[in-house]
C-alpha positions as YAML, in Angstrom:
chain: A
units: angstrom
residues:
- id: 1
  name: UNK
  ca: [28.82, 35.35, -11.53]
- id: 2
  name: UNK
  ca: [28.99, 38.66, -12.26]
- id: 3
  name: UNK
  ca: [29.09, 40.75, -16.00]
- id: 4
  name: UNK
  ca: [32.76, 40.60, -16.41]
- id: 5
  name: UNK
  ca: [33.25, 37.18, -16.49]
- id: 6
  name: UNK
  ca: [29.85, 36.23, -18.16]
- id: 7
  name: UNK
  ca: [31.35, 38.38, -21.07]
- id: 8
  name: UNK
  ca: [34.56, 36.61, -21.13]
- id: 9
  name: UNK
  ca: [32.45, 33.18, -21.31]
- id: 10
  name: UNK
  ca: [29.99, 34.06, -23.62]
- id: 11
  name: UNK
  ca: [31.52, 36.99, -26.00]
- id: 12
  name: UNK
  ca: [28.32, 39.29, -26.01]
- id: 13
  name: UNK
  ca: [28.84, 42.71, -25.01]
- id: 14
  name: UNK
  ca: [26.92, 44.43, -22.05]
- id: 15
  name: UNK
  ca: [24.65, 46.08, -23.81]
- id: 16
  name: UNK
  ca: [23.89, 43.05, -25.74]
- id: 17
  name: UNK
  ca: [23.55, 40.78, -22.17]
- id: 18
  name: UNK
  ca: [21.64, 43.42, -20.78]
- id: 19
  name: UNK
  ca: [19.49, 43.52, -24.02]
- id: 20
  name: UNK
  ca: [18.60, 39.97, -23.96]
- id: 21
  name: UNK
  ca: [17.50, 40.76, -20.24]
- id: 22
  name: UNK
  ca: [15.09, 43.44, -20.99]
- id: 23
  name: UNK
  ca: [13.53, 41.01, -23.64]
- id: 24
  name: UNK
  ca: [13.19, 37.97, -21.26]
- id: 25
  name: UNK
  ca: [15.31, 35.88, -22.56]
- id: 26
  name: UNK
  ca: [17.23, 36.10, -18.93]
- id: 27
  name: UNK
  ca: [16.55, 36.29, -15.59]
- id: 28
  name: UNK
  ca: [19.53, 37.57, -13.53]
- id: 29
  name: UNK
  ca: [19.25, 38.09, -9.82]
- id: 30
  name: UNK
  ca: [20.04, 41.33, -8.39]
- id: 31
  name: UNK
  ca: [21.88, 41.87, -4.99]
- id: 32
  name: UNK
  ca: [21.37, 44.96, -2.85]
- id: 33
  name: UNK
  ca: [23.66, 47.42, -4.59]
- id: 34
  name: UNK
  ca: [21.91, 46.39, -7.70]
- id: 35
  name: UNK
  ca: [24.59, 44.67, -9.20]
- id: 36
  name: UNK
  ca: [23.50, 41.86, -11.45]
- id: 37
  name: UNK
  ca: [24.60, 38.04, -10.71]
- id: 38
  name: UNK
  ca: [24.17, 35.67, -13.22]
- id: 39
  name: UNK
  ca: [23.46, 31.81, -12.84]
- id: 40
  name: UNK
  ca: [24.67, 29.03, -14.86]
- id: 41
  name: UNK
  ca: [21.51, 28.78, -16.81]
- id: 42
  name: UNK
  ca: [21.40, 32.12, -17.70]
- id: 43
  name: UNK
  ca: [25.51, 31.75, -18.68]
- id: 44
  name: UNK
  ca: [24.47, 28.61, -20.71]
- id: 45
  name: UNK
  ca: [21.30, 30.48, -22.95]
- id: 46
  name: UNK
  ca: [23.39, 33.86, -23.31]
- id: 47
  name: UNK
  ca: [25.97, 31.39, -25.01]
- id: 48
  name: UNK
  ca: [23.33, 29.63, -27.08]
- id: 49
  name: UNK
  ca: [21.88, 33.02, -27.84]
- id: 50
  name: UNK
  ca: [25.08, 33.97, -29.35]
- id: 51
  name: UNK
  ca: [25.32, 30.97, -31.54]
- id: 52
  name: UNK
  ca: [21.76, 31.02, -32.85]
- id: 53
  name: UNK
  ca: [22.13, 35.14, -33.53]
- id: 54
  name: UNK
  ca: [25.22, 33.95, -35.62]
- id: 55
  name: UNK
  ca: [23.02, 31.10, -37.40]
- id: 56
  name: UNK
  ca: [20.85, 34.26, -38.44]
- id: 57
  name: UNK
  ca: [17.89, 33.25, -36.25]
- id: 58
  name: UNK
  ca: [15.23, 36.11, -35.03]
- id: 59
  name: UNK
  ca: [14.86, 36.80, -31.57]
- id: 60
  name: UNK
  ca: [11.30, 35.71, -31.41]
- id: 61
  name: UNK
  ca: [12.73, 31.96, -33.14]
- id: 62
  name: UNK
  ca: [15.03, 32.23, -30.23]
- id: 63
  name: UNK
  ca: [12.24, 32.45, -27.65]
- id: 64
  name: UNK
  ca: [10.46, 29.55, -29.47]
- id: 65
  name: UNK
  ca: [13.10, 27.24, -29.05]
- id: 66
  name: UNK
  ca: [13.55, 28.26, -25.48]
- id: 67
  name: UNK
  ca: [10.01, 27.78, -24.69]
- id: 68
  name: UNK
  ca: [9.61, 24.05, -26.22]
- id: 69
  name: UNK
  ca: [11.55, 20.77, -24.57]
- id: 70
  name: UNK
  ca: [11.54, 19.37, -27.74]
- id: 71
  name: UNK
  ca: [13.63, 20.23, -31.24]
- id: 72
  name: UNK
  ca: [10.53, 20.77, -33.05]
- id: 73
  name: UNK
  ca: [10.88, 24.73, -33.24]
- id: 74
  name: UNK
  ca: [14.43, 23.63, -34.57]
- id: 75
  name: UNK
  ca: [13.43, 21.86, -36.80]
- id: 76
  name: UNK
  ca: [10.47, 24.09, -38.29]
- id: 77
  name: UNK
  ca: [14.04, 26.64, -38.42]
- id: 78
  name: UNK
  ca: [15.58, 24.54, -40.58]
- id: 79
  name: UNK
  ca: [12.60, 23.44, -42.88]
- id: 80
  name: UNK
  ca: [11.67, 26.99, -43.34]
- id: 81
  name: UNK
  ca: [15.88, 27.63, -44.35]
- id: 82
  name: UNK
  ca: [15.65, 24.63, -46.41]
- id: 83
  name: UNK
  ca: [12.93, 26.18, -48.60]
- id: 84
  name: UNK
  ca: [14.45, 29.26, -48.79]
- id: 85
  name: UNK
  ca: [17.72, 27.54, -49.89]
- id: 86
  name: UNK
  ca: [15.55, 25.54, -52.70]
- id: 87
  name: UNK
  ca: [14.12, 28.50, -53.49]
- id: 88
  name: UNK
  ca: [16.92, 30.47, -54.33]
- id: 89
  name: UNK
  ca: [18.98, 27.63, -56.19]
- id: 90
  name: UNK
  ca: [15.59, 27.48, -58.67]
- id: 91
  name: UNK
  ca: [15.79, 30.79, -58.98]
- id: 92
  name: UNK
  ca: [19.39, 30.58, -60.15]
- id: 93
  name: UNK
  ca: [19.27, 27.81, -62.08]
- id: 94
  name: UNK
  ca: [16.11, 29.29, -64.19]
- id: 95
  name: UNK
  ca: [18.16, 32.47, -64.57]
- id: 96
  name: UNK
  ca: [20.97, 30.69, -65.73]
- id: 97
  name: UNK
  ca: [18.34, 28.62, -68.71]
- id: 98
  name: UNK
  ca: [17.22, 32.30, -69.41]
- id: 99
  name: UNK
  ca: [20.93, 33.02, -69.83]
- id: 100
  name: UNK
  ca: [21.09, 30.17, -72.18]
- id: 101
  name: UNK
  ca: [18.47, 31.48, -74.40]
- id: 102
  name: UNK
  ca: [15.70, 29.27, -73.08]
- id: 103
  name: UNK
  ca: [12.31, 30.46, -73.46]
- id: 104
  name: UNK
  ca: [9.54, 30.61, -70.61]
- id: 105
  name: UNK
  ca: [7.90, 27.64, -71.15]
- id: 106
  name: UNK
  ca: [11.12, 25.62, -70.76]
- id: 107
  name: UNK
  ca: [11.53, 27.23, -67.07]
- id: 108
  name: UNK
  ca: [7.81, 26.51, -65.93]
- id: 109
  name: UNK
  ca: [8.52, 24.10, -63.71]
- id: 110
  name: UNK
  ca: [10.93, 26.22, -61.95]
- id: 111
  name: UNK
  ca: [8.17, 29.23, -61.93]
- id: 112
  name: UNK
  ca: [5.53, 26.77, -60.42]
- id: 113
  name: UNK
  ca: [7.90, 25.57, -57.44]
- id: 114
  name: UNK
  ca: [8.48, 28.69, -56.67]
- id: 115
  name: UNK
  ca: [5.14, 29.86, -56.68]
- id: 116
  name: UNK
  ca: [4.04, 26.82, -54.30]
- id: 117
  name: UNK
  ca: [6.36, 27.66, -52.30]
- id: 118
  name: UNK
  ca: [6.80, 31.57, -51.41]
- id: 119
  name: UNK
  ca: [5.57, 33.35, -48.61]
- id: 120
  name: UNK
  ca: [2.13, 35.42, -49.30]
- id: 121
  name: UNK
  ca: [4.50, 38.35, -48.47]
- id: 122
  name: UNK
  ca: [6.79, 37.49, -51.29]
- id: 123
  name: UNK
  ca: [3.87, 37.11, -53.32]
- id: 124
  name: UNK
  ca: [2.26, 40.28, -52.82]
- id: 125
  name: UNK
  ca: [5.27, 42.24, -52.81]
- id: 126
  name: UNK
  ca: [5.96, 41.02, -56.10]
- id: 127
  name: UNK
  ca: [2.36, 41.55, -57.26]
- id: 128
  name: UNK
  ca: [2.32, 45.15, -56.09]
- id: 129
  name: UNK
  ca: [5.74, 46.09, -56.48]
- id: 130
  name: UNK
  ca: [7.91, 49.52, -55.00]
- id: 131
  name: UNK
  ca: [6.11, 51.58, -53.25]
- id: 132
  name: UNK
  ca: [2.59, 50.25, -53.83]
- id: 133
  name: UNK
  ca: [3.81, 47.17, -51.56]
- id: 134
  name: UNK
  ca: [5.66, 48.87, -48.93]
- id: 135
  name: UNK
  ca: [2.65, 50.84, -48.45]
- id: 136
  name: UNK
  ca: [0.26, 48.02, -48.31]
- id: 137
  name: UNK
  ca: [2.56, 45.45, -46.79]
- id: 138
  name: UNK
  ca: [5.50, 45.85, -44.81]
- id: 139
  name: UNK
  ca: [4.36, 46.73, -41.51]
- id: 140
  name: UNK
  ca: [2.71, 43.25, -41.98]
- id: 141
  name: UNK
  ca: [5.49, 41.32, -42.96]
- id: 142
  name: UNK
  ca: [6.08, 39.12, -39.83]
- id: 143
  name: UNK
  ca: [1.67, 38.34, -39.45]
- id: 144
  name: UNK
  ca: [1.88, 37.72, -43.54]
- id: 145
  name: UNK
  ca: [5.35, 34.99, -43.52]
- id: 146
  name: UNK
  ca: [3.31, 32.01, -44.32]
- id: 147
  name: UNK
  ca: [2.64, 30.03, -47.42]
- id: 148
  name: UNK
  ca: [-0.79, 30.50, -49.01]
- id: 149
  name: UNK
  ca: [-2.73, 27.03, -48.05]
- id: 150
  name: UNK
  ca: [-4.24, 25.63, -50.94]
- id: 151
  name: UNK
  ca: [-8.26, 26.20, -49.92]
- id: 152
  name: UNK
  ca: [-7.44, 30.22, -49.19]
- id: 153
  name: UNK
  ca: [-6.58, 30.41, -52.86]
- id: 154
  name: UNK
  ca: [-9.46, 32.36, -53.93]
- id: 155
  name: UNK
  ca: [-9.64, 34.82, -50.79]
- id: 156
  name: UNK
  ca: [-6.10, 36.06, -51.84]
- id: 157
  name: UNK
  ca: [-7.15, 36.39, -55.47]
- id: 158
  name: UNK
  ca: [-10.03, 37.95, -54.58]
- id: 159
  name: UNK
  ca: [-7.74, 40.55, -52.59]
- id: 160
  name: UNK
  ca: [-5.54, 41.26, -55.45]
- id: 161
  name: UNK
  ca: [-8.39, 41.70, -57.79]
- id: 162
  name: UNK
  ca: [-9.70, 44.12, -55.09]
- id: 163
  name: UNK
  ca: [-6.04, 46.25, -54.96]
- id: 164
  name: UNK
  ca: [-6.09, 46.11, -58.71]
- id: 165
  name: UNK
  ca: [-9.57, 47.54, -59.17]
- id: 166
  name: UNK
  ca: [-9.08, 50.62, -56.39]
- id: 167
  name: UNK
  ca: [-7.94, 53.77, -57.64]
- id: 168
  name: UNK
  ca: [-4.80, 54.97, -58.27]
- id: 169
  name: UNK
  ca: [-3.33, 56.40, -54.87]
- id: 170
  name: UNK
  ca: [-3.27, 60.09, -54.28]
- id: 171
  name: UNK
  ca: [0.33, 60.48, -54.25]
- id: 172
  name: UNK
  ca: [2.81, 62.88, -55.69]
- id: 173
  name: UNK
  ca: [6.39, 61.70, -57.35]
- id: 174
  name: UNK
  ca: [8.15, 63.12, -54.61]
- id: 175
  name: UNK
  ca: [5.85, 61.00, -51.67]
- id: 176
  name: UNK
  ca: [6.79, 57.88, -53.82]
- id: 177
  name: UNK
  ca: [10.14, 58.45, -54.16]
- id: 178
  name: UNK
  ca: [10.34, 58.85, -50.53]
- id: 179
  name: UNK
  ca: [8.57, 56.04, -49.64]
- id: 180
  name: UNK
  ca: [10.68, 53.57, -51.43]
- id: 181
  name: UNK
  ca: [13.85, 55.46, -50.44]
- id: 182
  name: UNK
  ca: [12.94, 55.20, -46.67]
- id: 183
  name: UNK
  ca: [11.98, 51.52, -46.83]
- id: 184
  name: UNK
  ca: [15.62, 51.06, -48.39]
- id: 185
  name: UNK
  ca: [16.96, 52.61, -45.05]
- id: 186
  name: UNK
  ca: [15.28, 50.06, -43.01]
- id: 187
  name: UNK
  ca: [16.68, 46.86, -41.68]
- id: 188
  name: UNK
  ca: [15.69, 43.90, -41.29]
- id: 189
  name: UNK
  ca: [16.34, 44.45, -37.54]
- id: 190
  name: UNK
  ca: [14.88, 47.75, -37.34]
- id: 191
  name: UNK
  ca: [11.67, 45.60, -38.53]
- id: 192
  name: UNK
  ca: [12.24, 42.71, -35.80]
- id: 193
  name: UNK
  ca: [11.93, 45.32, -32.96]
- id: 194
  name: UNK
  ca: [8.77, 47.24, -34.24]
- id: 195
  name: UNK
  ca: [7.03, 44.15, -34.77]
- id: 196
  name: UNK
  ca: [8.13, 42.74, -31.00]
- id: 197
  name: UNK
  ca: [6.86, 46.06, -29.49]
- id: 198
  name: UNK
  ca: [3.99, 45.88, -31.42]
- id: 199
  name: UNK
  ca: [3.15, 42.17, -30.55]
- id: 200
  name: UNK
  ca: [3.83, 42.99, -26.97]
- id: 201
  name: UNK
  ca: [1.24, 46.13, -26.81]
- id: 202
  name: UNK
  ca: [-1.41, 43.65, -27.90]
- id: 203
  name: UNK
  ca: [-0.46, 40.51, -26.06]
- id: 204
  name: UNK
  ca: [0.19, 42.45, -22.65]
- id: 205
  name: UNK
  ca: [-2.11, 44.89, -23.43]
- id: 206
  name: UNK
  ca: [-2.52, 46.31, -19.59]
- id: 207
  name: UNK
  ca: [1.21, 45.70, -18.49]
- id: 208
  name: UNK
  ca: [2.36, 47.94, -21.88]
- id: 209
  name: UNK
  ca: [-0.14, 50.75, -20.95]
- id: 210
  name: UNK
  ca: [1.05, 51.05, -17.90]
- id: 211
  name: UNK
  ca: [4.59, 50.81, -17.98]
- id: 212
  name: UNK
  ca: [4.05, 53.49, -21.31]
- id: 213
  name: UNK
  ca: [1.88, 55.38, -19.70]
- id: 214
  name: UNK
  ca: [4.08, 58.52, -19.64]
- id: 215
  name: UNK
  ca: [5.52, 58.00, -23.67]
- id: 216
  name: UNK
  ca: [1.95, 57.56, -24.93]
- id: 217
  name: UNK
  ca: [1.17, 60.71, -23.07]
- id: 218
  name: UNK
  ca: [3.69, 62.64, -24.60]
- id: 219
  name: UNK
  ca: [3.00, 60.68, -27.67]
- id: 220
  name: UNK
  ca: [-0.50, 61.64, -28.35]
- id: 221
  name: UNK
  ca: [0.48, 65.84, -27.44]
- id: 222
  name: UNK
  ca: [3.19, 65.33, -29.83]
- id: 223
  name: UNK
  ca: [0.30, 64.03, -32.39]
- id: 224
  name: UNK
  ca: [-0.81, 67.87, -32.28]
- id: 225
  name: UNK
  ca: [1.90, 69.45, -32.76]
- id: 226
  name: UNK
  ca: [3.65, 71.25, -36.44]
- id: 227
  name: UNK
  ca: [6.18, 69.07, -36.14]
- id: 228
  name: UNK
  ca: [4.14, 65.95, -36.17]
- id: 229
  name: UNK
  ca: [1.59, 66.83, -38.55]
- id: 230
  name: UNK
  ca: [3.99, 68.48, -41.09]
- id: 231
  name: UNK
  ca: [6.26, 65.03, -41.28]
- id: 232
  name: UNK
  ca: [6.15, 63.77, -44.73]
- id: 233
  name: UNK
  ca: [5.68, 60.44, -43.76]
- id: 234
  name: UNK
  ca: [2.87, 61.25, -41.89]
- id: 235
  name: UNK
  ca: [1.24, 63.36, -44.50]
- id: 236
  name: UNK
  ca: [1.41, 59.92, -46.63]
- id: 237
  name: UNK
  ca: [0.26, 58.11, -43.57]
- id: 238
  name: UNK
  ca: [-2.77, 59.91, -43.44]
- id: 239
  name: UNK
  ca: [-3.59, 60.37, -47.41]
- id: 240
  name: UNK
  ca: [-3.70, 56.64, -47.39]
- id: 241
  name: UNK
  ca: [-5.94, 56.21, -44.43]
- id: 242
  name: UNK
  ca: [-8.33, 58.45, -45.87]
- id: 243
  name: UNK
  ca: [-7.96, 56.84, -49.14]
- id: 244
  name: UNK
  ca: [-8.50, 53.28, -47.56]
- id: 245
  name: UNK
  ca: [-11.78, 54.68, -46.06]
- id: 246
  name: UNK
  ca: [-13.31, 56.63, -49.20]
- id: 247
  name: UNK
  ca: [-12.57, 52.92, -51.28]
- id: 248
  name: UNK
  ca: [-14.04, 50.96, -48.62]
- id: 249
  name: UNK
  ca: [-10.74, 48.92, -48.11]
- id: 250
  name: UNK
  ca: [-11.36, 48.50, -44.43]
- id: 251
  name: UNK
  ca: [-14.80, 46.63, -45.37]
- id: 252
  name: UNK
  ca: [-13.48, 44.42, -47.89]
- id: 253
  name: UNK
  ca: [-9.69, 44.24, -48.01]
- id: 254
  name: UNK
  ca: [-9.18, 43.33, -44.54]
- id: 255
  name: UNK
  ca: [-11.38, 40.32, -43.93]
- id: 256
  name: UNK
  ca: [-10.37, 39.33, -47.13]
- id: 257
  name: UNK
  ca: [-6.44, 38.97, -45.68]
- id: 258
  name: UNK
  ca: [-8.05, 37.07, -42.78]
- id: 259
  name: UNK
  ca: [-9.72, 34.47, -44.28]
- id: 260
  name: UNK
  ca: [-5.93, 33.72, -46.32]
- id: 261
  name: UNK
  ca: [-3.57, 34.38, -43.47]
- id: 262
  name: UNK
  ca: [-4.18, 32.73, -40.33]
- id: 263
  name: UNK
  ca: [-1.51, 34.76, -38.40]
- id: 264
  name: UNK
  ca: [-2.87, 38.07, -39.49]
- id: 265
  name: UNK
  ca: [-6.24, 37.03, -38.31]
- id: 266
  name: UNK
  ca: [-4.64, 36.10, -35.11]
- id: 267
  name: UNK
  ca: [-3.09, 39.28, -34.68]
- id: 268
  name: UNK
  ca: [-5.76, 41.30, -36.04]
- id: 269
  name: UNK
  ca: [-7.93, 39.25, -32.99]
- id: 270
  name: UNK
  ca: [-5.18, 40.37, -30.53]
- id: 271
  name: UNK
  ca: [-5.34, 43.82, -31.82]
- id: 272
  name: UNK
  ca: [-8.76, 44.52, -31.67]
- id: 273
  name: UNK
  ca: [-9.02, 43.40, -28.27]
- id: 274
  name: UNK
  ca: [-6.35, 45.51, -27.39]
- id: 275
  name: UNK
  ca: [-7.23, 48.67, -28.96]
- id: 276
  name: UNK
  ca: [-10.57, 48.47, -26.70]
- id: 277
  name: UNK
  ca: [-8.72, 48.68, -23.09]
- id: 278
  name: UNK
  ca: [-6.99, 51.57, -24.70]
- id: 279
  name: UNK
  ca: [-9.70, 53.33, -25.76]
- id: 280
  name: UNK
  ca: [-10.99, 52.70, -21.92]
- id: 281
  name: UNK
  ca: [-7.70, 54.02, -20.78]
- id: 282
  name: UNK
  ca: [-8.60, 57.31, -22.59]
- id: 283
  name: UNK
  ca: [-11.69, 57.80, -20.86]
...
């Protein structure tokens, strides 16, 4: 069938359809003009698409459950909403003692739940708070979305002793300010599509280099330009790269986040793997 009528059936837009193509999630034929046709599979997932979407799952949960014959990805959905739904009624209802004049010891029980149970992104996030977090943290968020396991404990305490103990960052007012304005501005689905660009430069490491090869071309003459280097975010960019070298953060800090987060060492596997064809590329 053709876009009109897979429209009417599913209620997506085009650009959405055609969106879900470009990510995989679809594989319409094309005919000789180009036109797209759509089967009844690919009718049948744009229309489950649009329910799960609704349901507020992520694209990459999406794939999951399209990839397994079994409901366990479901279900691993709805345990991880459960907790978050736990979370945020013992949250209330300790706010709500507070409210009542209880004192901290009487809401302990509510603090130690939630502790077991947050993500080590909420944790560190609330450990090193504004800026200091979004600086450290949030390009991370999808690789750090896992609860701290019991026997990693004393990595991740070791890592916040090691944040603690570093200097103060080389930053003006004005750079902080920005920095915590500009991660205001981003959404949650702004964040969804850097971190599925980045995952697929480092899981099709050759396919993305190639099909890229022009943007990364322009991208690395654009890296030389005024422009470029007198972006404010940038500027920061670069302070704290410097910084992270002159404290020895590289050394320390990141194997440290390895040995507590399984998905960032994963990912910091992938990466490594995949910065080495592109340095190969350069030459």
């Amino acid at each position: 069938m053709l876009m009109s009528e897979v429209k009417e059936k599913t209620k997506l837009t085009r650009k959405a359809i055609e969106y879900y193509e470009e990510k995989g999630l679809i594989k319409p034929k094309r005919e000789e003009n180009n036109y797209r046709v759509y089967s009844q599979e690919d009718v049948e997932k744009l229309s489950e698409i649009y329910i799960y979407r609704k349901l507020g799952c992520s694209l990459d949960q999406i794939k999951e459950l399209f990839k397994r014959e079994s409901n366990s990805s479901l279900a691993e959905i709805i345990r991880g909403r459960e907790i978050e739904s736990q979370l945020e009624n013992v949250r209330v209802e300790a706010l709500k003692q507070l409210l009542n004049d209880a004192n901290i010891d009487e809401v302990k029980e509510q603090l130690d739940f939630i502790d077991r149970q947050e993500t080590i992104y909420s944790k560190l996030m609330r450990v090193f708070p504004g800026y200091l977090g979004q600086l450290y943290f949030m390009s991370y968020k999808n690789f750090l979305d896992e609860k701290l396991e019991e026997d990693k404990v004393k990595y991740y305490e070791e890592y916040i002793e090691l944040l603690d103990s570093m200097p103060d960052l080389p930053l003006t007012d004005e750079e902080k300010n920005l920095l915590e304005q500009s991660s205001k501005d981003i959404s949650k689905l702004d964040m969804e599509k850097t971190n599925e660009e980045k995952m697929k430069a480092i899981e099709n490491t050759d396919e993305w280099l190639k099909k890229n090869e022009e943007l990364i071309s322009q991208y690395m003459s654009f890296k030389t330009s005024d422009l470029y280097m007198n972006n404010p975010i940038i500027k920061i960019q670069e302070k704290l790269r410097e910084y992270m070298e002159k404290t020895g953060y590289y050394e320390v800090g990141i194997p440290l986040i390895r040995k507590f987060s399984s998905s960032y060492d994963d990912y910091y596997k992938k990466l490594l793997k995949a910065n080495d064809k592109f340095i190969d590329k350069k030459k």
